[in-house]
TITOR-81418 format. One record per residue (C-alpha): z, y, x; residue number from 1; residue in one letter. Coordinates in steps of 0.25 Angstrom, whole numbers, plus 5000, padded with zeros to 4 digits. Layout:
# TITOR-81418
Z:Y:X:NUM:A
...
END
This chain:
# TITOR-81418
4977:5115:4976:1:X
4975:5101:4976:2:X
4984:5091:4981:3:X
4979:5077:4987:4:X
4985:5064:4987:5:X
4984:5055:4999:6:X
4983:5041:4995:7:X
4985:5031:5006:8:X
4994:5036:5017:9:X
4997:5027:5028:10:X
5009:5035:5033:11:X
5017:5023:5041:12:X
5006:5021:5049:13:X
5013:5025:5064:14:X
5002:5037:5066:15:X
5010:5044:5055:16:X
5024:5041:5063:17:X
5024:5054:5068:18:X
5017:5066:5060:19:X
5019:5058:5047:20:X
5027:5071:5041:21:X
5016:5080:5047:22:X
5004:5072:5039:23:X
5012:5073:5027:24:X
5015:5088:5028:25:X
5001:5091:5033:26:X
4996:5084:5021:27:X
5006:5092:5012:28:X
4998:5104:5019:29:X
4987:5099:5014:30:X
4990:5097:5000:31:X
4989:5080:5001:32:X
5004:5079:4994:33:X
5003:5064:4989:34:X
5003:5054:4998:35:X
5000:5038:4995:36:X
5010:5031:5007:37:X
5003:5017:5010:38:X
5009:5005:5013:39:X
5004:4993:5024:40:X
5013:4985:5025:41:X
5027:4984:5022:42:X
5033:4988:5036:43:X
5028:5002:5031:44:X
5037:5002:5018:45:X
5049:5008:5025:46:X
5040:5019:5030:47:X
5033:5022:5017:48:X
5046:5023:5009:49:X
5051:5034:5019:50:X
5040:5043:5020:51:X
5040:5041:5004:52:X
5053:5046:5004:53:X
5050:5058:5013:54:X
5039:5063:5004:55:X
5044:5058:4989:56:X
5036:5066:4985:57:X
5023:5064:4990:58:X
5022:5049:4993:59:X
5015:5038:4984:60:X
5018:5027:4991:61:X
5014:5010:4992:62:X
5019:4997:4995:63:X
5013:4988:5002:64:X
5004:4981:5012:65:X
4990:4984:5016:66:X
4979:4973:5017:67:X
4979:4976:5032:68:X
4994:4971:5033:69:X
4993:4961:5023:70:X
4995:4949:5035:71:X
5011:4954:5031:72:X
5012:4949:5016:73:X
5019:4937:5014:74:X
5030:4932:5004:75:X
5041:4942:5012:76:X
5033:4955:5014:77:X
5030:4954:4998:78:X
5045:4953:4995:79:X
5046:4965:5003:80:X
5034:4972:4997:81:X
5040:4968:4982:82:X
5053:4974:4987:83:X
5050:4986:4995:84:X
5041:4990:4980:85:X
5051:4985:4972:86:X
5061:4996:4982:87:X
5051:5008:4985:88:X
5044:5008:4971:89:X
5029:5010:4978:90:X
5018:5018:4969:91:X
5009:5006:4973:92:X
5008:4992:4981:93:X
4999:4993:4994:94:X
4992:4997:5002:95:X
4988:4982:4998:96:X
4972:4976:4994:97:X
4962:4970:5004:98:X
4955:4974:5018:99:X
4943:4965:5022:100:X
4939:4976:5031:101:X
4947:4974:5042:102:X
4954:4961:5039:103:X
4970:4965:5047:104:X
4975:4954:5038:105:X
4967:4942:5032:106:X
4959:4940:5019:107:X
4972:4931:5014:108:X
4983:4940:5019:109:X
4977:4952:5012:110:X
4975:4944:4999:111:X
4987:4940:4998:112:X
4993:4952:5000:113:X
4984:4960:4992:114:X
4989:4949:4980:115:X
5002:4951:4983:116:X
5004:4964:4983:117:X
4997:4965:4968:118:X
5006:4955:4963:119:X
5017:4965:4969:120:X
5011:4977:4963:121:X
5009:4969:4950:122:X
5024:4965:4949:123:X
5028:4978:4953:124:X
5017:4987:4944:125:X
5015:4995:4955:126:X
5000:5000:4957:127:X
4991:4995:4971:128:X
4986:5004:4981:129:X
4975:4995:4987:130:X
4968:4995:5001:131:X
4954:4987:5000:132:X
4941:4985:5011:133:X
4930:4977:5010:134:X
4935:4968:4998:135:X
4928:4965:4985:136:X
4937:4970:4974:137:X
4928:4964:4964:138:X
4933:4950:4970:139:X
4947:4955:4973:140:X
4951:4961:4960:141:X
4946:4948:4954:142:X
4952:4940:4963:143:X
4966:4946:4964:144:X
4965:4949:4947:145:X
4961:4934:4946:146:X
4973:4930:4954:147:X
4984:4938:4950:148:X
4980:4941:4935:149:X
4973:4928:4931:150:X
4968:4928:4918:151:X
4979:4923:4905:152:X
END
């Protein structure tokens, strides 16, 4: 029988403080055995790492802030974030990219923190797990390739 893999799971959000072990042992049930634990922002890293530990097995996890939450990057949060990777040793860096659809932090906020955590991901070799809505990635590629990578 197949198994599945769940990609983006939320699992700090507070609906799951109550039945979190149930979800996870129903999905058992149901043959979902892999599980990607997303990270928002970093008031979830604590979280994360403990339901990583209770399911060594199973979890995939990220570090990271959403474009959503990305009004809380600044100079200390990315120490923190470099750290908390540097500690935790994440399979990738995000939930991190661009949201224009529904604009909870503004076009600059979510620039730089989008550019930011590449340059994270880029020092640390670690992999992106990118969120994206309504953006133009032909532009945005080019825009952050340009920036970061400028031609020699």
């Amino acid at each position: 029988m197949h198994t599945i893999f769940d990609i983006a799971c939320n699992f700090t959000n507070e609906r799951f403080d109550k039945d979190l072990n149930d979800v996870i042992s129903r999905s058992f049930d149901n043959n979902i055995t892999k599980f990607g634990l997303i990270c928002s922002q970093l008031k979830d890293v604590q979280r994360i790492i403990e339901i990583k530990d209770l399911y060594p097995n199973s979890m995939y996890f990220t570090l990271g802030v959403h474009p959503h939450n990305s009004s809380e990057i600044n100079e200390l949060s990315l120490q923190d974030l470099n750290d908390f990777i540097k500690k935790f040793n994440p399979n990738a860096v995000g939930e991190t990219g661009l949201d224009f659809y529904r604009n909870l932090s503004t076009y600059e906020e979510q620039t730089f923190a989008f550019e930011e955590q590449i340059k994270i991901a880029i020092e640390l070799n670690k992999p992106l797990f990118l969120h994206h809505a309504r953006i133009s990635w032909t532009i945005c590629v080019f825009d952050f390739t340009y920036t970061l990578c400028p031609k020699q």
